[in-house]
N, C-alpha and C positions, 0 to 999 in steps of 0.2 A: 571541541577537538582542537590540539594543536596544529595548525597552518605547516606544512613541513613546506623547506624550500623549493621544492619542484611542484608543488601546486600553489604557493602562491605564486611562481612566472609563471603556470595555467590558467589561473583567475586571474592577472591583474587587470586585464580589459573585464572584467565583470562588472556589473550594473552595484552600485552601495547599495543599495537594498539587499543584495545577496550578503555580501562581505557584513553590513549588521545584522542581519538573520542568522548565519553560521558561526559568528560569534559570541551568540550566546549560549550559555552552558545547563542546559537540559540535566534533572537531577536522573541518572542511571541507576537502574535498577536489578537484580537478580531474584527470581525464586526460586526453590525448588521443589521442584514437581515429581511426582512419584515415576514419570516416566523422561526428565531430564528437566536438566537449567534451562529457564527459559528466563532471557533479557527484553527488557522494555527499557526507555527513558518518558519523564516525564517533563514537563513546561507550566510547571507551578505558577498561576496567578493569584495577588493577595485578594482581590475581588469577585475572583471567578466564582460565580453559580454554580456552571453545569461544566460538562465534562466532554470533550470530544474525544474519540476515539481512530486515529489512523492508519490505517491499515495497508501495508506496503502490497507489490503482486510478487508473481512466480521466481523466486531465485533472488530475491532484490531483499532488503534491511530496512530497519527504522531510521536509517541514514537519509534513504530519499525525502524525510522527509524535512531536514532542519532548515533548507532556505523556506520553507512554506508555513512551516506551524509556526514561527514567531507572529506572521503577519496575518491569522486567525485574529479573528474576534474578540478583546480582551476580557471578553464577560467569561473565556471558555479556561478551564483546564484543560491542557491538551495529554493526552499519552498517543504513545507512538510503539507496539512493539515489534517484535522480530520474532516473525511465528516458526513454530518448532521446524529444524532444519534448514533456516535461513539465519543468517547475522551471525550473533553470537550466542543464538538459542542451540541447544544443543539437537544434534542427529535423533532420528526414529526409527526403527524396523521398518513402520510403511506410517503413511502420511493419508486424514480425510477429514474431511470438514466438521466431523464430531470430535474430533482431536483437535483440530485451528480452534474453534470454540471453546470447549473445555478449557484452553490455553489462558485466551483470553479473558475468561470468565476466572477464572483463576489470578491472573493478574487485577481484575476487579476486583476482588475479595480483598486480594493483598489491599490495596489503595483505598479501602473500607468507601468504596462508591454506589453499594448498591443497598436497596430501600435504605437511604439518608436522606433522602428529600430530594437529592440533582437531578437531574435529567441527564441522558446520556445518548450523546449523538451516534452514528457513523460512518466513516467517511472510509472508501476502500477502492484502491486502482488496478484496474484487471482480477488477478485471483482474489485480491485484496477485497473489491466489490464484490466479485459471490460469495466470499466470506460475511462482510456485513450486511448481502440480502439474505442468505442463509440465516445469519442469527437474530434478522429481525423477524424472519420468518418463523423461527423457532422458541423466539421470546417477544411473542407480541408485545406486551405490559413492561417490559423493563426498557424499552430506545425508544427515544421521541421524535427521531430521525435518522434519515438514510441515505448519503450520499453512495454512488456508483458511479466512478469512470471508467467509460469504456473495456466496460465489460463482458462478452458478451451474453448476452440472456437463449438460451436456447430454448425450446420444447419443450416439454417435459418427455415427449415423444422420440428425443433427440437417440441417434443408433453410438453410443461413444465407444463401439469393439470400433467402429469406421474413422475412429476421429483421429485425425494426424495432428502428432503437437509439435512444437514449434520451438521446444525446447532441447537441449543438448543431449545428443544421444550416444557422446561417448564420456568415459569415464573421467572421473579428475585427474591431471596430471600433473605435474609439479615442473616450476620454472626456476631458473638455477639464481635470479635477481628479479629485484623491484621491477623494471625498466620494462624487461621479458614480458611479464606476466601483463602489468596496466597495456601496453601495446596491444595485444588481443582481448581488452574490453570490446564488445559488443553489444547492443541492447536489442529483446527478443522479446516478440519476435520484431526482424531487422528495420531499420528505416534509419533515417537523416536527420540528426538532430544539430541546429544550428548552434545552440547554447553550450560550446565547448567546456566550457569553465565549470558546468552542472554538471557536463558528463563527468570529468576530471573528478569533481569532489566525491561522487559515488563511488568514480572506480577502487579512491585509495581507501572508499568504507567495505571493499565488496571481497578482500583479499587479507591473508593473514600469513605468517612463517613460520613452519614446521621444518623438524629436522632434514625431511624429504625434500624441500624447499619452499618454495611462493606459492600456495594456490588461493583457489577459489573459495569462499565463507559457503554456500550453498551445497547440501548432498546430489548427489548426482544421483542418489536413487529416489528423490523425491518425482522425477521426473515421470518415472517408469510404475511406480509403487502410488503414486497420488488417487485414490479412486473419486472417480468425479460423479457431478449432482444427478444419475439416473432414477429418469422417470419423478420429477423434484417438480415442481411448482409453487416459485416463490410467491406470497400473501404478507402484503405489507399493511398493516394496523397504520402503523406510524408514517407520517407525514416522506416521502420522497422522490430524490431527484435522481434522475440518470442523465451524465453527463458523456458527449460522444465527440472525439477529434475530427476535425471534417475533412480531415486528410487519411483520418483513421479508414482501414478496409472495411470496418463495421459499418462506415456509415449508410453506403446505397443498397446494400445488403441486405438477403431472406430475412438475416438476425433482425437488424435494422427494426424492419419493417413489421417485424414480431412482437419486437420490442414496444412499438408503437400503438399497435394494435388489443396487446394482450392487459396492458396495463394503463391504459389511457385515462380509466377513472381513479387510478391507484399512484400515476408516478409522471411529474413533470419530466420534461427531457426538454434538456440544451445543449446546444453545438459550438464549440467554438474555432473555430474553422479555420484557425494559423497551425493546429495542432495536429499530428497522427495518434498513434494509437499512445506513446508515452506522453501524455496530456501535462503533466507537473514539472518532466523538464522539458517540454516544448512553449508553456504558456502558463508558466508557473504566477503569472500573477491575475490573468483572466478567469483562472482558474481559482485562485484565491479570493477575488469579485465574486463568484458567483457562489461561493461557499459561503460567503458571508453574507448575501444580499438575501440568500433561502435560510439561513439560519436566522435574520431578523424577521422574516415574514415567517416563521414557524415558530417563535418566542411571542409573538402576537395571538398565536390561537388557543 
């Protein structure tokens, strides 16, 4: 991405680690899918084995993810996409996690990654996570791992007519400038994030200009149309981790505590405890430690 002048005077107290991660230039990709374009980028290593997969959450791009996949593992390929109705993946009638799939199973085929030999990780934050327990769960044999941040895991028993979400419940509207629109960034659901300079570089990834004016990349009727995992019970074959912000509401929590319970023989869980619930710009590199330290002890087995 080119740097425009008002975000680098937003990052220039940022950490260099940041500034050489978002500097490098991820190869960008299009397919087309019989129900819209759906965009990914990838992080081509000449070395890489295997293949990781990352997976953005609710309303968010495969933007969130460029300070963090450079400093992955260099044994890994990384791809990063923008599931249908987020980024610059095109809009759906209605949005569910056999469609997020599909999606990205499609984007595998393109990138000729499946039975070739790789392995193929996944790594998902918030909706991003039930997406990659979802499709471990539904492709035992093809992932050889499964990261989840702060996700939460509910019951299978969970009542979701009762479930209040947390996302925007009115419609897109359009801002007449640049300035307008980044000023009412917010991250959802809410909390404080100290890392200004990460919020800054998502918000100029999270917005586009239409004749109408500035808005938002994300549908607002994914919000409302999204049908979510009832009566679901994730089964994970494959080696994985659930990671939880210890700021995060999930942490002392029914889920919590569910979470720990239901899958104790099936799913390590780590906390890392400067973070809430957006775990990657809160503690984007503790968070990269622990991505990396469970992906060497899982190349081991």
């Amino acid at each position: 991405m080119e740097i425009t002048d008002s975000l680098a005077t937003d990052t220039k107290d940022a950490p260099e680690w940041f500034h050489s991660a978002i500097s490098q230039n991820p190869r960008r990709e299009n397919l087309q899918h019989q129900l819209g374009n759906l965009a990914y980028q990838v992080w081509d290593r000449d070395k890489a084995q295997d293949i990781i997969i990352l997976i953005h959450g609710t309303g968010a791009h495969k933007k969130w993810w460029d300070p963090i996949a450079p400093l992955i593992n260099k044994n890994f390929s990384i791809i990063a996409p923008d599931l249908p109705g987020m980024g610059e993946s095109d809009h759906r009638q209605e949005y569910n996690f056999e469609g997020f799939s599909e999606a990205l199973v499609a984007m595998m085929y393109q990138e000729n990654i499946i039975n070739n030999g790789q392995k193929i990780y996944l790594v998902g934050h918030s909706l991003g996570g039930h997406v990659a327990g979802f499709m471990a769960s539904e492709f035992p044999d093809l992932f050889h791992g499964v990261v989840m941040i702060d996700s939460p895991i509910r019951p299978p028993t969970y009542d979701y007519d009762k479930h209040q979400s947390t996302g925007p419940l009115r419609k897109i509207k359009y801002y007449p400038d640049k300035v307008s629109i980044l000023e009412r960034f917010r991250l959802m659901p809410p909390q404080e994030c100290d890392n200004s300079w990460y919020l800054r570089y998502i918000a100029e990834n999270s917005i586009y200009n239409v004749k109408e004016g500035w808005r938002w990349r994300f549908d607002d009727k994914l919000f409302a149309t999204l049908r979510r995992l009832h009566n679901y019970e994730f089964q994970f074959k494959c080696p994985a981790l659930f990671i939880a912000g210890g700021k995060s509401l999930l942490l002392e929590s029914k889920i919590m505590k569910y979470i720990r319970e239901a899958f104790k023989d099936s799913m390590d869980v780590e906390v890392i405890e400067g973070a809430a619930h957006h775990v990657p710009l809160d503690s984007p590199l503790e968070l990269v430690s622990l991505i990396n330290k469970y992906l060497q002890e899982w190349g081991k087995k």
